[in-house]
N, C-alpha and C positions, 0 to 999 in steps of 0.2 A: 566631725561630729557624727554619730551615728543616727539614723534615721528616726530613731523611736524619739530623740532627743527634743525633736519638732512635733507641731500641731499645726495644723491645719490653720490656725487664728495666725502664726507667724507669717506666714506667707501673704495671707490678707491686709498685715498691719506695712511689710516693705511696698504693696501692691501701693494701699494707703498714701504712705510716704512720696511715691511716685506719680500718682494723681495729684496730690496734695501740692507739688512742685510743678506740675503738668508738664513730665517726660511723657516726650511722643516713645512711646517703647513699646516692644512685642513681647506676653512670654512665650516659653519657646520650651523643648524639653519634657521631661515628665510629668510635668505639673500643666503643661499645656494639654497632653493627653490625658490627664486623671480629670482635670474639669471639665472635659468634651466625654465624659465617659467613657473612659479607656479604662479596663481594671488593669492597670500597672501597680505592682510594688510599689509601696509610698517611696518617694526620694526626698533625698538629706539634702535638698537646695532647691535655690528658687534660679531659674536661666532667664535670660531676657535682652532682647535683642533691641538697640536704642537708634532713633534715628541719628544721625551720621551728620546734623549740624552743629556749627560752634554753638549756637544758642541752645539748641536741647544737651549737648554735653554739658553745659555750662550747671543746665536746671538738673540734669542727672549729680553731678556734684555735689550742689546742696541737698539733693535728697540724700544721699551716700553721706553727708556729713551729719543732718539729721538723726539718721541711722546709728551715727556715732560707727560708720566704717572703718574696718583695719584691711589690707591685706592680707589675707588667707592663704600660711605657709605651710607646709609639712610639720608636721612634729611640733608646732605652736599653738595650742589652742586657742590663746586671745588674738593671733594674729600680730602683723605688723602695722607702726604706724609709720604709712607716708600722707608727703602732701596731698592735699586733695583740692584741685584748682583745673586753672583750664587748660593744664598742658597734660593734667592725669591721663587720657587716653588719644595721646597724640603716637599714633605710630601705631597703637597696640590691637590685636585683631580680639584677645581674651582677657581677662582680669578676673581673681577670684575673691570673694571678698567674708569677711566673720559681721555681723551685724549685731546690734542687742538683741534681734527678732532672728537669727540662725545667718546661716550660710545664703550668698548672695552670688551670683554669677552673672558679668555681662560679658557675652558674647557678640562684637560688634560685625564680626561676620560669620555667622554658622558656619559650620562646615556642610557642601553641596550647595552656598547659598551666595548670590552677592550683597546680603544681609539686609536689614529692614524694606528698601523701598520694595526687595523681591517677594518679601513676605506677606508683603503688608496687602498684595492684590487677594490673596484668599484667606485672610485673618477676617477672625469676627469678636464682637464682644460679646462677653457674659457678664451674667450678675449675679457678684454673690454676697448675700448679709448686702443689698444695697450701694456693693460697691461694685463698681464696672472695669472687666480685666480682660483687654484685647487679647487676643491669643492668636498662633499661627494654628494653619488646618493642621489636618491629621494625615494629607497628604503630603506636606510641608515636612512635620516632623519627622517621616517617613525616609523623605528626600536628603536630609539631614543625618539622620540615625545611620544608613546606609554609605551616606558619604565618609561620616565618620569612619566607619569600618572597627568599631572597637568591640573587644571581645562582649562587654559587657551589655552592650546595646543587642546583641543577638537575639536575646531572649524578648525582649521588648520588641523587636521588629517582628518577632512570629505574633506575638498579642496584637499587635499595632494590626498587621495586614487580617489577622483572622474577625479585628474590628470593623473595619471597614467592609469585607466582605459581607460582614453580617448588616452592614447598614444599606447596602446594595438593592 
């Protein structure tokens, strides 16, 4: 899906959804940066980083089934349908998902990260429209972005670092 495709309210109604079921989860990614003021390019998904228990996997499912979740394949725009239960992220470090409310991504271990409990020390909450959306710092996503090493992330790590400089 292409960027423009999303608003802004999408992303607050998955966050919703994820409250709603009380997923301990981080987000993580572009959207972690644009809500800490980072002027990043709007991005085409929502990333987010879950804790790593059977029980919170369990509660992330229900919200993913809420959502009315597919699989997010190349070249399929409604996505794929698989199960979704308590084996859905056994093994798996990423998953990408199509949602009613957009594009959904969990990343159960960032890259650069050993995933939530590492994030979760310099995460904070915000609030937006009333609703409350943990987030990893902006040092974090930094840590992340860089580990990645993807071409696409370049341009965002020079925003990212010349943000922080300015908050210095």
């Amino acid at each position: 899906m292409p960027p423009e495709s999303l608003t802004p309210v999408a992303f607050e109604k998955i966050i919703e959804a994820l409250n709603r079921r009380k997923v301990k989860y981080l987000v993580i990614g572009g959207v972690a940066a644009i809500l800490q003021g980072v002027p990043l390019p709007r991005t085409a998904d929502l990333d987010v980083t879950p804790a790593g228990t059977l029980e919170n996997k369990k509660r992330l499912v229900r919200a993913l089934v809420d959502l009315d979740a597919r699989l997010r394949v190349p070249g399929i725009d409604e996505g794929v349908e698989i199960p979704l239960d308590d084996r859905t992220f056994t093994g798996m470090v990423a998953m990408t998902f199509i949602t009613q409310f957009g594009p959904f991504d969990v990343a159960c271990v960032p890259d650069g990260t050993t995933g939530y409990d590492d994030l979760l020390r310099d995460s904070i909450i915000l609030e937006r429209l009333g609703v409350k959306i943990p987030v990893i710092s902006i040092d974090d996503i930094v840590r992340s972005k860089r580990a990645a090493g993807r071409e696409k992330d370049a341009s965002h790590l020079v925003i990212l670092m010349d943000h922080l400089v300015a908050q210095s």
